[in-house]
C-alpha positions in Angstrom: 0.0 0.0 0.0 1.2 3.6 -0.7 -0.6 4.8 2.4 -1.3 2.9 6.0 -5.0 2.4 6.3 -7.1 4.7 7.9 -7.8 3.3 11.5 -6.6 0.1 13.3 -10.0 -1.7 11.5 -10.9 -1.0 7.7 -11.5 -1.9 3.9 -9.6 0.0 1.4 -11.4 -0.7 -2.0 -11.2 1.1 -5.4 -13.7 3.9 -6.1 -14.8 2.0 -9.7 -13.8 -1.6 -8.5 -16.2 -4.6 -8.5 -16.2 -7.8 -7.9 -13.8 -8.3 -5.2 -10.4 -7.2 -6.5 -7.9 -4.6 -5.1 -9.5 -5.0 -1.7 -7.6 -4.7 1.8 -8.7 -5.9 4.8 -7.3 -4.7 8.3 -8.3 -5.9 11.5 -7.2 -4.2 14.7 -4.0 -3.6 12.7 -3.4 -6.6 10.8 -4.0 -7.4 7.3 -6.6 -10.4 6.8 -7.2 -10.4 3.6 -5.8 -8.9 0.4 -6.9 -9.7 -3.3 -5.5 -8.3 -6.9 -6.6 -6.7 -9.8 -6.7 -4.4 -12.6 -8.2 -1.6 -10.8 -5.5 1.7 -9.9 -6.8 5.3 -9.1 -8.7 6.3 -6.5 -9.5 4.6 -3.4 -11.8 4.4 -0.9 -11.0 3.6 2.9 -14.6 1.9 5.1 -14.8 0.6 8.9 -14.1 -3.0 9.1 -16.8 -4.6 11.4 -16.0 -8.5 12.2 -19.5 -9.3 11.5 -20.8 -12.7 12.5 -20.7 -16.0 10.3 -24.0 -17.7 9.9 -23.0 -22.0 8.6 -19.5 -21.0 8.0 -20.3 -17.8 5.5 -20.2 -14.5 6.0 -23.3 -12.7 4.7 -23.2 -9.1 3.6 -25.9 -7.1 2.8 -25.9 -4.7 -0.2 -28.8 -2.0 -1.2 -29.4 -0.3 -4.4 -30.8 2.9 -3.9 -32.4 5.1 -6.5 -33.1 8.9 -5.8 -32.2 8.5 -2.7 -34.8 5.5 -1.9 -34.4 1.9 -1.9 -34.8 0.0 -4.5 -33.5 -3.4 -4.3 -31.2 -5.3 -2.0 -28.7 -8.5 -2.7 -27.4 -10.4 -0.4 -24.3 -12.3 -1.4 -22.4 -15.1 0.8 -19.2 -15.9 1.2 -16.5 -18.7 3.1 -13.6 -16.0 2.6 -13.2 -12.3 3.7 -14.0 -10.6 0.0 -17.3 -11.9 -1.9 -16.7 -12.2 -5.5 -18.8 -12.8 -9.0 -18.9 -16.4 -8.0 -20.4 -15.8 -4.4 -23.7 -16.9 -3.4 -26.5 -14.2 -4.2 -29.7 -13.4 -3.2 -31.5 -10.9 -5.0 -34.8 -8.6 -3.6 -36.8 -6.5 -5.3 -38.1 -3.1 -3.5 -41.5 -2.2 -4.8 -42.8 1.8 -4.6 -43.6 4.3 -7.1 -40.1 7.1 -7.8 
């Protein structure tokens, strides 16, 4: 990493990355988990919360929002730290008039 990572816990991710690559993973000042890429530019640095593993996967919830109101949410599961194009996924549709 050019820089150190903002905070003792946190995910440093690309601004336009998807699908799991160029992510860092610190917890309480060790790196976990670290994946590569083709993504380079601008980052972003996130909290890292050790959130709980339900049958050995670690859930994570993601929302679509659309003018400011939510739209549609995915959950996607993974064994690892990072979830990828190959995790499990869920999607939910969120039904209201924009």
């Amino acid at each position: 990493l050019d820089a150190p990572l903002a905070g003792p816990s946190s995910v440093r991710k690309p601004v336009h990355g998807r699908e799991g690559c160029n992510i860092t993973i610190r917890h309480e000042g060790d790196i976990i988990a670290t994946t590569s890429g083709p993504y380079e530019g601008r980052f972003v640095e996130q909290g890292f919360v050790n959130a709980p593993r339900h049958d050995e996967c670690l859930p994570l919830l993601c929302v679509w929002m659309i003018e400011g109101k939510p739209a549609g949410l995915g959950i996607r599961e993974e064994h690892g730290w990072v979830t990828r194009n190959h995790s499990r996924f869920t999607p939910h549709f969120i039904a209201h008039e924009f």
